[in-house]
DSSP file (Angstrom, degrees, kcal/mol; ACC not computed):
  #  RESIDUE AA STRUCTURE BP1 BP2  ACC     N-H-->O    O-->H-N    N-H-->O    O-->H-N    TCO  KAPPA ALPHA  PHI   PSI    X-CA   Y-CA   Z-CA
    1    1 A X              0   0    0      0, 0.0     0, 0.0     0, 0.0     0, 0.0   0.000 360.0 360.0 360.0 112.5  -31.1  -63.0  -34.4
    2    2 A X        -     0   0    0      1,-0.1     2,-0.4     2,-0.0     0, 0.0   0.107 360.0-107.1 -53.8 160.7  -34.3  -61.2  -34.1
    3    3 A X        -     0   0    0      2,-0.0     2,-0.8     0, 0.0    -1,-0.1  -0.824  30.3-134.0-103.8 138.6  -33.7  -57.4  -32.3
    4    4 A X        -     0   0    0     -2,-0.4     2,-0.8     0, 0.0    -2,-0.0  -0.724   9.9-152.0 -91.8  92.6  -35.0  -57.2  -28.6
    5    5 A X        -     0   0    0     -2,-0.8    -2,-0.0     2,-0.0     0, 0.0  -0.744  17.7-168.0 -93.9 114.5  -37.3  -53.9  -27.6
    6    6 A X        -     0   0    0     -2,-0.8     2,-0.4     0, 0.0     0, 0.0   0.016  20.1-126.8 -66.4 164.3  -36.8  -53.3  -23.7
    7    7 A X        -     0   0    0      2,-0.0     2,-0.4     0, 0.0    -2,-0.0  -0.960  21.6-136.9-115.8 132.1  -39.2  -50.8  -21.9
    8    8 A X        -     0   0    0     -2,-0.4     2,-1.2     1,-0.0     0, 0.0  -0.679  12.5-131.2 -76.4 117.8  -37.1  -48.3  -20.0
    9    9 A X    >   -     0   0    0     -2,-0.4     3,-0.9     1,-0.1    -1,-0.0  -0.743  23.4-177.6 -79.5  99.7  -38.5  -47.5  -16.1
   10   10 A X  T 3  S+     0   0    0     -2,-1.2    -1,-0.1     1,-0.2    -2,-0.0   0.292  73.7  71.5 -54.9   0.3  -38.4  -44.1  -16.3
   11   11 A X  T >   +     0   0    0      2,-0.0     3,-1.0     3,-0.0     2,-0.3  -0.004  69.7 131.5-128.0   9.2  -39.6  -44.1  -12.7
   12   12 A X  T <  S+     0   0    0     -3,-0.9    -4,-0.0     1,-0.2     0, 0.0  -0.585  75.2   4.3 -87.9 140.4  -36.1  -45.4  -11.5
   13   13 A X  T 3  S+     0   0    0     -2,-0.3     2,-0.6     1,-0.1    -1,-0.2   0.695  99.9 125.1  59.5  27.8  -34.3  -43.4   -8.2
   14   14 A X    <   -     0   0    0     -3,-1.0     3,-0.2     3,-0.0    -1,-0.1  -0.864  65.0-112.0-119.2 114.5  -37.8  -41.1   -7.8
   15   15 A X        -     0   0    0     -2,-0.6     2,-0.7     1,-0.2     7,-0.0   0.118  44.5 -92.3 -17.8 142.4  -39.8  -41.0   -4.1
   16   16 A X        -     0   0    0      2,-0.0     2,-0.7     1,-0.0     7,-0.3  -0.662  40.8-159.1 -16.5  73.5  -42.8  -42.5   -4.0
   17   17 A X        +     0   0    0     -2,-0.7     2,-0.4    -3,-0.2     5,-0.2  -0.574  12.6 175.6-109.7 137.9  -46.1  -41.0   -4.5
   18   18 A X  B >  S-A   21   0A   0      3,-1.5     3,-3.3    -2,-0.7    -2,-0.0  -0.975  76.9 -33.2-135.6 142.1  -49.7  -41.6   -3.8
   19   19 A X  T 3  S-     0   0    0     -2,-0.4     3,-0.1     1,-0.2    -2,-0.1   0.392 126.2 -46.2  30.0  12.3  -52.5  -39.7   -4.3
   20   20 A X  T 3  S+     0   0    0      1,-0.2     2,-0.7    52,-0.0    -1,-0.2   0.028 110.6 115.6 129.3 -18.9  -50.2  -36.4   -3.7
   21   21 A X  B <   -A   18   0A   0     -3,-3.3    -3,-1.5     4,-0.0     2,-0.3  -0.812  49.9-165.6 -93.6 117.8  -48.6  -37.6   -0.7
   22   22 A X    >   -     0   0    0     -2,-0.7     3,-1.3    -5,-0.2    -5,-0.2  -0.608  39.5 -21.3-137.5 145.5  -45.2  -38.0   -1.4
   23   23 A X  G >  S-     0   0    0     -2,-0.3     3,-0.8    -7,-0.3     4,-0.4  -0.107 127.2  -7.4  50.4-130.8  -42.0  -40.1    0.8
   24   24 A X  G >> S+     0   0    0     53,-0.3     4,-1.2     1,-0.3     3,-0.6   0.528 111.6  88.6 -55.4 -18.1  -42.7  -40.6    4.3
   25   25 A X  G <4 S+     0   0    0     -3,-1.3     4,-0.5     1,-0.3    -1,-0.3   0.548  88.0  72.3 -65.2  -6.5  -46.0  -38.6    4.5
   26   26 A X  G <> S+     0   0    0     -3,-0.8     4,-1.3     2,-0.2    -1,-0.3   0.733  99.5  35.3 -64.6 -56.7  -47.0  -42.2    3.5
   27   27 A X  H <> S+     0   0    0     -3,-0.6     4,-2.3    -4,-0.4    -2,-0.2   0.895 106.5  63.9 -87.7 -38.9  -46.5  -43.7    6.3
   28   28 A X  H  < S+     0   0    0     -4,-1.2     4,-0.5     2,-0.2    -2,-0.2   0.717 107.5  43.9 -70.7 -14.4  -47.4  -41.3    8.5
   29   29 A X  H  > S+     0   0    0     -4,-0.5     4,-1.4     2,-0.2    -1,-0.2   0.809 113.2  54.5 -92.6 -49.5  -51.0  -41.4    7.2
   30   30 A X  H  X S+     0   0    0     -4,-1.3     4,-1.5     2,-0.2    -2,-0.2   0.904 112.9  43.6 -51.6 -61.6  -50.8  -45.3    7.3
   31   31 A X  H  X S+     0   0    0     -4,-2.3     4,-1.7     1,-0.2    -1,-0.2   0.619 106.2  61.4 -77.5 -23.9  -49.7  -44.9   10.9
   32   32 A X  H  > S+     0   0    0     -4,-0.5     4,-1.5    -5,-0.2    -1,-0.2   0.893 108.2  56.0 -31.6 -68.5  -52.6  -42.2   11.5
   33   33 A X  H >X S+     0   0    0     -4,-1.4     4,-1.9     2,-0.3     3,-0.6   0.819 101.6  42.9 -12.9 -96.5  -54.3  -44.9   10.6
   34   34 A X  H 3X S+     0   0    0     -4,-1.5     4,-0.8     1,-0.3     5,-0.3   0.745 107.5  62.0 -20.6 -70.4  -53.6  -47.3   12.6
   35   35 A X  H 3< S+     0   0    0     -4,-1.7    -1,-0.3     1,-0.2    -2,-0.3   0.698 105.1  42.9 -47.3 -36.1  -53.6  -45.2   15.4
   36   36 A X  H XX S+     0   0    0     -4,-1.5     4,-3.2    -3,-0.6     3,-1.4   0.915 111.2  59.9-100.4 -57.8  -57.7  -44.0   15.3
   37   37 A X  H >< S+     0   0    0     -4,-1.9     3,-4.3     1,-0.3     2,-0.6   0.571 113.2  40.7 -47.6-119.8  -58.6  -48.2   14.4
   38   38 A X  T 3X S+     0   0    0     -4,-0.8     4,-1.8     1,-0.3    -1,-0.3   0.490 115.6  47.6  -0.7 -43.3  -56.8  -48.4   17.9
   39   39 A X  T <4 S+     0   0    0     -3,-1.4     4,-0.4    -2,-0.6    -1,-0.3   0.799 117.1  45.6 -89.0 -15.9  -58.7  -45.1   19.4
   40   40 A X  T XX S+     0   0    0     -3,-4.3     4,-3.3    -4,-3.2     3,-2.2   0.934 109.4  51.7 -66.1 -75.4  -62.0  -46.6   18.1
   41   41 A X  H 3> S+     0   0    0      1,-0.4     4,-1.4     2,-0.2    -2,-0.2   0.611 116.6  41.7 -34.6 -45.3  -61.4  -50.1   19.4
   42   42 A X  H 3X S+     0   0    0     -4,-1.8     4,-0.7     1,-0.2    -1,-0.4   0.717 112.8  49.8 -98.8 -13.4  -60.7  -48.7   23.0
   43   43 A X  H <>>S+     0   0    0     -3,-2.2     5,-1.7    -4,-0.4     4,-0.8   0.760 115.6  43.9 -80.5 -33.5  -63.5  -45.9   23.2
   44   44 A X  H ><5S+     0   0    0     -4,-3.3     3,-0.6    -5,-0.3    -2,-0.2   0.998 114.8  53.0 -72.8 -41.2  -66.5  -48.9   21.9
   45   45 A X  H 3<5S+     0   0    0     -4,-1.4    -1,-0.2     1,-0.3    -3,-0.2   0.704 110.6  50.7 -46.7 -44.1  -64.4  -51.5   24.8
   46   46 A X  H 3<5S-     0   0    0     -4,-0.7    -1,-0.3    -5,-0.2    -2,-0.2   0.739 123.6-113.9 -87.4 -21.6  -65.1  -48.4   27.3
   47   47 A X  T <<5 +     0   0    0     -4,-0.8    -3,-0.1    -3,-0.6    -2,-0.1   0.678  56.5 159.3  91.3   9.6  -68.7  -48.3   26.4
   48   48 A X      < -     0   0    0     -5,-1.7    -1,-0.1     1,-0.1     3,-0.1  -0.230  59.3 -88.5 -63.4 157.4  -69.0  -44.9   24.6
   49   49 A X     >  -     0   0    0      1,-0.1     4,-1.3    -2,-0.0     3,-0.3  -0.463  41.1-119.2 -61.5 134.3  -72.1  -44.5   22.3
   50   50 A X  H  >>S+     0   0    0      1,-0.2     4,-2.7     2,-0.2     5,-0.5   0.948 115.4  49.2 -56.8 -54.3  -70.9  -46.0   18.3
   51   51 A X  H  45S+     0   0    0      1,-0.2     4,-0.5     2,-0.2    -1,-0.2   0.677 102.2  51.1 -94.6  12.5  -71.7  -42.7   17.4
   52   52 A X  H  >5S+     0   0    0     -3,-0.3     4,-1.7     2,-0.2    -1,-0.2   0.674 117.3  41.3 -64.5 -48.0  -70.0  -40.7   19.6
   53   53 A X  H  X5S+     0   0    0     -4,-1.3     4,-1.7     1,-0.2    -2,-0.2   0.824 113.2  55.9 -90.5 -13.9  -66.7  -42.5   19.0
   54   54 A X  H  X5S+     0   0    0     -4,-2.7     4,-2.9     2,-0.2     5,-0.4   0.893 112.1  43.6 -71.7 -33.3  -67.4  -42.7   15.3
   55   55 A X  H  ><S+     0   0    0     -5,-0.5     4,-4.7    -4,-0.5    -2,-0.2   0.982 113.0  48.5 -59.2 -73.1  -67.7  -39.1   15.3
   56   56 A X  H  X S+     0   0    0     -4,-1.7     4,-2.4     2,-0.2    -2,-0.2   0.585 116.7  43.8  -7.4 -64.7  -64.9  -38.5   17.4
   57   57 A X  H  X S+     0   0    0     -4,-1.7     4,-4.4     2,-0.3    -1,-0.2   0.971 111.9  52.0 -53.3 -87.0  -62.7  -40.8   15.2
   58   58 A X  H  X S+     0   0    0     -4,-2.9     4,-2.8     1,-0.2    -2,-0.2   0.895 116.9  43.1 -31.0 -48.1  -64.1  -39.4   11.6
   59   59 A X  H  X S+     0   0    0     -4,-4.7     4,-1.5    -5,-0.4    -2,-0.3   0.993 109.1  51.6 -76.8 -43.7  -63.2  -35.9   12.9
   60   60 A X  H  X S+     0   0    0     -4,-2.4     4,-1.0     1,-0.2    -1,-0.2   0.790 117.6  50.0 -46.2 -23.7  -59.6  -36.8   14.6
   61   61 A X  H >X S+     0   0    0     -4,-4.4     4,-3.3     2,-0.2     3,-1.7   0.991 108.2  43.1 -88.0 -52.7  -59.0  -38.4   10.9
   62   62 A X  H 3< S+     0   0    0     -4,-2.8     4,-0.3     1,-0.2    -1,-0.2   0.634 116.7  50.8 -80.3  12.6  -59.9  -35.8    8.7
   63   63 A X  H 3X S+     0   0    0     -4,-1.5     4,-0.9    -5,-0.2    -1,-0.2   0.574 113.9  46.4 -66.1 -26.7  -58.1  -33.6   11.0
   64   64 A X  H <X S+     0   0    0     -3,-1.7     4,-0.6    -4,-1.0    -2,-0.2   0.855 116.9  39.4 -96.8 -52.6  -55.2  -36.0   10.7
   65   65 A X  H  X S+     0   0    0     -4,-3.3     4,-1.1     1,-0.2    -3,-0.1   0.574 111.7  56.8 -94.1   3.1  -55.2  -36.4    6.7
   66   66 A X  H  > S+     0   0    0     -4,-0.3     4,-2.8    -5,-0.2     5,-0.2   0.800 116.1  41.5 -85.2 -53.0  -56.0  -32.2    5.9
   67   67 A X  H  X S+     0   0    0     -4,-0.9     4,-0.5     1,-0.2    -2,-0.2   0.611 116.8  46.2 -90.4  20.6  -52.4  -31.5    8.3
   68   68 A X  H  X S+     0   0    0     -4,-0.6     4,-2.0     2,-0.1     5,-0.4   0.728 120.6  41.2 -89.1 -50.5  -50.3  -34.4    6.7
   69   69 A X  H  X S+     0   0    0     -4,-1.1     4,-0.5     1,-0.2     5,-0.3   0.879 115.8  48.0 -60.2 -27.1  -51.5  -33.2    3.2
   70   70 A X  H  X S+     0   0    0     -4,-2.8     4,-2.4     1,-0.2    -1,-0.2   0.932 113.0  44.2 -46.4 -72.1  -51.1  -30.1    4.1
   71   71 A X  H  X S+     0   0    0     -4,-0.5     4,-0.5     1,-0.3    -2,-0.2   0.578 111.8  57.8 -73.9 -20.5  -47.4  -30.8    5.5
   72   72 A X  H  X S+     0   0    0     -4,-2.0     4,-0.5     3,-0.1    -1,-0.3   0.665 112.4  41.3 -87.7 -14.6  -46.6  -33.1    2.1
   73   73 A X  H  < S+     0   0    0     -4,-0.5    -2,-0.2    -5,-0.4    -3,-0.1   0.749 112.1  50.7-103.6 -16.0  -47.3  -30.1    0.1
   74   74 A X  H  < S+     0   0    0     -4,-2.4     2,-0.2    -5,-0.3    -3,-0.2   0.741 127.7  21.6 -77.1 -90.0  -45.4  -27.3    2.4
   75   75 A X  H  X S-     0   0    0     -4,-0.5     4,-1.9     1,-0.2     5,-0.3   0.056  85.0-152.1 -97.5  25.3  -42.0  -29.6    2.4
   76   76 A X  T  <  -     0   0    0     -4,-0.5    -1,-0.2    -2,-0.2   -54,-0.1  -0.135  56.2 -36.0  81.7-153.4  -41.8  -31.8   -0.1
   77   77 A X  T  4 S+     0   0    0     -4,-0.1   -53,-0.3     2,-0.1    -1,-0.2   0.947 143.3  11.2 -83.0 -46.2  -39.9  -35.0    0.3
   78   78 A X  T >> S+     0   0    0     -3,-0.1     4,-2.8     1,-0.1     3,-2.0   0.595 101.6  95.3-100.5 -23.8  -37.1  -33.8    2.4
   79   79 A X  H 3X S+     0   0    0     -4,-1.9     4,-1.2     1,-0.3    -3,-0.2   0.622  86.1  53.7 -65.1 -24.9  -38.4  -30.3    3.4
   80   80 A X  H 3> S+     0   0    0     -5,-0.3     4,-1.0     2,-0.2    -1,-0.3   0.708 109.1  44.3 -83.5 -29.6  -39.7  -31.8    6.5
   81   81 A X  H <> S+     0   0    0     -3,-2.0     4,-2.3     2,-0.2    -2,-0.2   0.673 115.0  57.3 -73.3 -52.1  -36.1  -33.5    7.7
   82   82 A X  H  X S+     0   0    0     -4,-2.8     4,-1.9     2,-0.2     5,-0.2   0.891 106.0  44.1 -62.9 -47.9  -34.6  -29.9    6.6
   83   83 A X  H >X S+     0   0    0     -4,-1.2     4,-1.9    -5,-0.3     3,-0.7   0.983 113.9  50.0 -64.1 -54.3  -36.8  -27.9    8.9
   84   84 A X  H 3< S+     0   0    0     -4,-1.0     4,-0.2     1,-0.3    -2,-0.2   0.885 120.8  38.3 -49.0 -46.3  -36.2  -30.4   12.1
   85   85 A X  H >< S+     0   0    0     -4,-2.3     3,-1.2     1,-0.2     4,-0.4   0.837 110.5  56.9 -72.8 -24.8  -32.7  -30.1   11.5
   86   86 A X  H X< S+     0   0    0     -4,-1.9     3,-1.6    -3,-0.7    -1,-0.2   0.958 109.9  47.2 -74.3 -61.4  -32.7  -26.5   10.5
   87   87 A X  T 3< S+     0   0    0     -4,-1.9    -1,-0.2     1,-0.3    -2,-0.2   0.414 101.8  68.8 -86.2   5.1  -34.4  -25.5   14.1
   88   88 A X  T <  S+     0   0    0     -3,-1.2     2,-1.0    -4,-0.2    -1,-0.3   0.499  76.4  99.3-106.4  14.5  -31.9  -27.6   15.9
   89   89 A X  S <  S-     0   0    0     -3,-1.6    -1,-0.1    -4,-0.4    -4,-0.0  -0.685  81.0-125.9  10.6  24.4  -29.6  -25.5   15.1
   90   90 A X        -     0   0    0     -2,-1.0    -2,-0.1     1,-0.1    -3,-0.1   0.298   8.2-150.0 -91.9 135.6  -28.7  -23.0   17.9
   91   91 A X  S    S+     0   0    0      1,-0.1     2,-0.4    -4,-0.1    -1,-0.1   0.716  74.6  36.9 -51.9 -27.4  -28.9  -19.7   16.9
   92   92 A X        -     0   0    0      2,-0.0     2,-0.2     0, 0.0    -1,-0.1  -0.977  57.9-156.3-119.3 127.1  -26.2  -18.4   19.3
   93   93 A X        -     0   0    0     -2,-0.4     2,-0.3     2,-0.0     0, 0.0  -0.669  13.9-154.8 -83.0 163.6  -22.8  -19.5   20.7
   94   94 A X        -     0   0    0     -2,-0.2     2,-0.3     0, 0.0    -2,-0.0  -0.950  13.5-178.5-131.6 140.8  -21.7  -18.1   23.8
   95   95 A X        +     0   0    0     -2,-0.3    -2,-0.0     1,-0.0     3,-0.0  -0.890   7.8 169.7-143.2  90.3  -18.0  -18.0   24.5
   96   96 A X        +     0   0    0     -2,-0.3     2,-0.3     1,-0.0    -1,-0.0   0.417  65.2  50.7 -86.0  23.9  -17.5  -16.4   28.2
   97   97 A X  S    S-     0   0    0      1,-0.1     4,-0.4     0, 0.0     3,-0.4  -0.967  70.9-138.5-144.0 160.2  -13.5  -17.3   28.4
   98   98 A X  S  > S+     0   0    0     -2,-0.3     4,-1.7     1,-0.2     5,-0.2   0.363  84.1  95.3 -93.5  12.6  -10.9  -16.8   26.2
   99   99 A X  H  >  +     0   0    0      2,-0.2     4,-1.9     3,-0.2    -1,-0.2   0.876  68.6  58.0 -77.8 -26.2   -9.8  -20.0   27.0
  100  100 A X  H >> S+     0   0    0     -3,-0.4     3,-2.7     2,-0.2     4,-2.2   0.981 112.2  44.5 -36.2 -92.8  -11.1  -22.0   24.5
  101  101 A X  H 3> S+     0   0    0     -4,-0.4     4,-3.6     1,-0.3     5,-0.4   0.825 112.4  50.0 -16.1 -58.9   -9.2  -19.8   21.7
  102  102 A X  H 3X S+     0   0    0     -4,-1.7     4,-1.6     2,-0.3    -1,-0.3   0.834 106.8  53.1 -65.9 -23.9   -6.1  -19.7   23.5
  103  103 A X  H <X S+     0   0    0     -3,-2.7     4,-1.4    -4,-1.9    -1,-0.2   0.957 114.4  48.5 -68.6 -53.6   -6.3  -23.7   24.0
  104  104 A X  H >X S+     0   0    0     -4,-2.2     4,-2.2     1,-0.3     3,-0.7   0.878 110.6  48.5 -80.4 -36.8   -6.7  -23.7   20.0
  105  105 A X  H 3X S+     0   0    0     -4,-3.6     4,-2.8    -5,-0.3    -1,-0.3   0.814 107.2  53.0 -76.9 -26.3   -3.8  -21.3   19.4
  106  106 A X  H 3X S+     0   0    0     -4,-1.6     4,-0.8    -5,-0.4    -1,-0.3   0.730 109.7  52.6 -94.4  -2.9   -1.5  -23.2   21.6
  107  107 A X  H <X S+     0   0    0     -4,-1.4     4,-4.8    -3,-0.7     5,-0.2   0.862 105.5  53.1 -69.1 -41.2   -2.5  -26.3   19.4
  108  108 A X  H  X S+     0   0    0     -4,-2.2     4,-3.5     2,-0.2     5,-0.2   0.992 108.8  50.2 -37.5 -59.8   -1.7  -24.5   16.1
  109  109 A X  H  X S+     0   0    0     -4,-2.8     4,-1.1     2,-0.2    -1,-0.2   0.908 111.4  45.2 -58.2 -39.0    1.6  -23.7   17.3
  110  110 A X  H >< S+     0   0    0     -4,-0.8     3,-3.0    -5,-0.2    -2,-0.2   0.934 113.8  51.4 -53.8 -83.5    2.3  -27.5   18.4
  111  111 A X  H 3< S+     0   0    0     -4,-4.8    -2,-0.2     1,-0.3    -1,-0.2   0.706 110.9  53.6 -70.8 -37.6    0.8  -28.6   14.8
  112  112 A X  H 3<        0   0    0     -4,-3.5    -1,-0.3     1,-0.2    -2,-0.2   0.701 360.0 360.0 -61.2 -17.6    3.4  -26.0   13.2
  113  113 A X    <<        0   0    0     -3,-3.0    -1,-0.2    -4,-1.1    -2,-0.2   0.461 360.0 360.0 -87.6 360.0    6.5  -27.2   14.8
């Protein structure tokens, strides 16, 4: 019985990347996209000048793919998920009654008996 040489994917449980852009930033650029095809189509439908709305377009896009690359290279894969969650956060509680506590102390004592 002859021996059998496999190739290992090294590439197995690692995000996605293209050209630099890396998990969702993928999609969001795809959807970018999408979005300006859609802002062309209704600015030529209105009767704007083609090269008014091409301009218009061209600039909204490479405005759109400079703060996505931008945003894939500041957080990463996750870094972006991390921040939203990180800033919902709230930076202070406020407790003006002691009742809360006291509600929790007269549970303790119940859970101790």
């Amino acid at each position: 019985m002859e021996n059998s040489v496999y190739v290992i994917n090294k590439g197995i449980n690692k995000s996605i990347e293209f050209r630099g852009l890396k998990a969702q930033y993928i999609w969001y650029l795809g959807g970018g996209v999408m979005v300006l095809l859609l802002l062309f189509a209704i600015l030529y439908l209105i009767g704007i000048n083609t090269y008014v709305t091409m301009f218009i377009v061209l600039a909204l896009g490479a405005v759109m793919v400079f703060k996505i690359y931008a945003m894939s290279s500041k957080y990463g894969e996750f870094g972006l998920m991390k921040e939203l969650a990180r800033r919902s956060i709230p930076k202070l509680v406020r407790c003006n009654s002691r009742k809360v506590f006291c509600d929790l102390a007269k549970g303790m004592k119940d859970i101790k008996q």
